[in-house]
N, C-alpha and C positions, 0 to 999 in steps of 0.2 A: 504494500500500500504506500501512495507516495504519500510525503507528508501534509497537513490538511496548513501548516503555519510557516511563518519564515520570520525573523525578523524585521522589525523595521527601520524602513530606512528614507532617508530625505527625499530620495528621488520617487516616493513611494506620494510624494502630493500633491501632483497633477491627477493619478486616479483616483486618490481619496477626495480631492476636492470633486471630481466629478461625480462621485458617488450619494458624499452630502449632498448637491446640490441637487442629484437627481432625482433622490430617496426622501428629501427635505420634510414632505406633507406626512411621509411615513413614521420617522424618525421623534417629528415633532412629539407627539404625548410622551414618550419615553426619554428624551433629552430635556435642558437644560436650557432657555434662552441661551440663542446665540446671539452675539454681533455680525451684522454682513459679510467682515471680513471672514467669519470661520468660514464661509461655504465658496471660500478664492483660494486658487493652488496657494497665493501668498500667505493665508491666512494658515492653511494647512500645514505650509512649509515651515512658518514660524513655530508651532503647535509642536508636531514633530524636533525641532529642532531643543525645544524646551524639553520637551518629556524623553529626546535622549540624554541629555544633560543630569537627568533623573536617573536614568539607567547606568549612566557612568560611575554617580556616586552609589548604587546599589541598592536606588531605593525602588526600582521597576526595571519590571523584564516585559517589552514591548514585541507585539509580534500584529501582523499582517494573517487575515483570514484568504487560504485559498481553494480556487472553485477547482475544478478539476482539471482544467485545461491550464491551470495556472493563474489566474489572473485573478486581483486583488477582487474579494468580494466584502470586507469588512475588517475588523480590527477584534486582537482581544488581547488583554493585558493584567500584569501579576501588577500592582497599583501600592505606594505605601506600605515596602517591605519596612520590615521592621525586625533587627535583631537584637541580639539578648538573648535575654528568659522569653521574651514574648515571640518571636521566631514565625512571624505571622504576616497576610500581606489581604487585598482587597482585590476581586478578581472583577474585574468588565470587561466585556464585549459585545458586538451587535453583528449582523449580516444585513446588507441589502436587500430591498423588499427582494428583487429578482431572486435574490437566493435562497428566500426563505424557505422553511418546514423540509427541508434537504438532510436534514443529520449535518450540514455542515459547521453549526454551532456547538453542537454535543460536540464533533470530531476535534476542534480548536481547542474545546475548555480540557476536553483530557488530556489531547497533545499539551499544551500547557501547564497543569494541575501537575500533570508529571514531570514536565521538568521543574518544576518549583520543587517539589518533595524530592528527586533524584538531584539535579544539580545545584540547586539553591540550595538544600535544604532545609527549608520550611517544615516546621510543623504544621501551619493550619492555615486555612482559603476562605475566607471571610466574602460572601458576595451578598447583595441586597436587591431584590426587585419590589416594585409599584405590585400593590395588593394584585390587581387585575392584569397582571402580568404573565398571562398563566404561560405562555409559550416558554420565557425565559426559564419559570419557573420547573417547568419540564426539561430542559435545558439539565439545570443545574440538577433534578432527580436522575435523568440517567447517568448522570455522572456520580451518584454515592454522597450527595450534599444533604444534609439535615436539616433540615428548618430550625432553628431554635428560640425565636424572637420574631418579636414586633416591636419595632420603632415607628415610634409616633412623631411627626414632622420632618422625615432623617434626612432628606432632599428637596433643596428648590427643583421640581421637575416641571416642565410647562409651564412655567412663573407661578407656580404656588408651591408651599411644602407639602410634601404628601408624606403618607406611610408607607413604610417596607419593612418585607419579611427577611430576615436574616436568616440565612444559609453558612454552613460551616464543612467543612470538610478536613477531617485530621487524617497527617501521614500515618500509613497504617506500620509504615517500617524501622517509626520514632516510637521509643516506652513512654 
């Protein structure tokens, strides 16, 4: 099986801007006000260039969602490592409507989850979806993620705060 992720990389935001821009009305309930600039290669470029500067200092492991032919269909990312005692990190991602209900998000978060617990070494995967989020939510159940919480107001999501359900996932090969 080829691999479903790649890392990312700068040159990577001319498609992701085409992708937001494309996916924009889709995207919308489950994002974040953006500024106009996010949905311009420049906007993206800059983005990108900030959250690898993140990954430099070890606090995210960035990757790029792939369709099968290869080509960029979304993003998903180890977000807010954090080590120590606490040895834990924040997991997001999304696919384009085009690519959606594919297995190509299950296939991402594992490829990922796994190398957090294999080469980061992480003990635990912390992700959060929107109540009515059930796709994501599905998402993160094939993958071995627990529910364990509800956070009340835990995101400005669509310009208002919402709730989410927290999800966890501990390495199974940490005591």
């Amino acid at each position: 099986m080829n691999p479903r992720t790649r890392p990312l990389a700068v040159e990577d935001a001319a498609r992701l801007a085409d992708l937001v821009q494309t996916h924009r009305a889709f995207m919308a309930p489950w994002e974040p006000d953006r500024e106009e600039s996010w949905f311009t290669v420049d906007g993206q470029r800059a983005m990108i260039e900030r959250l690898l500067e993140d990954q430099q200092r070890g606090a995210a492991c960035l990757h790029v969602i792939l369709d099968d032919d290869g080509s960029v269909v979304g993003r998903v990312n180890l977000n807010n490592i954090v080590r120590g005692p606490f040895l834990s990190c924040h997991l997001g991602y999304w696919v384009a409507e085009s690519a959606n209900g594919r297995g190509l998000a299950t296939e991402a978060v594992r490829e990922l989850v796994g190398f957090g617990f294999t080469e980061l070494g992480l003990h635990r995967v912390q992700a959060g979806t929107l109540l009515h989020n059930v796709a994501s939510q599905k998402v993160l159940h094939r993958n071995g993620f627990a529910r364990f919480g509800l956070a009340p107001a835990y995101l400005r999501i669509a310009g208002r705060w919402q709730d989410h359900y927290l999800y966890q996932l501990l390495n199974p090969a940490l005591p």
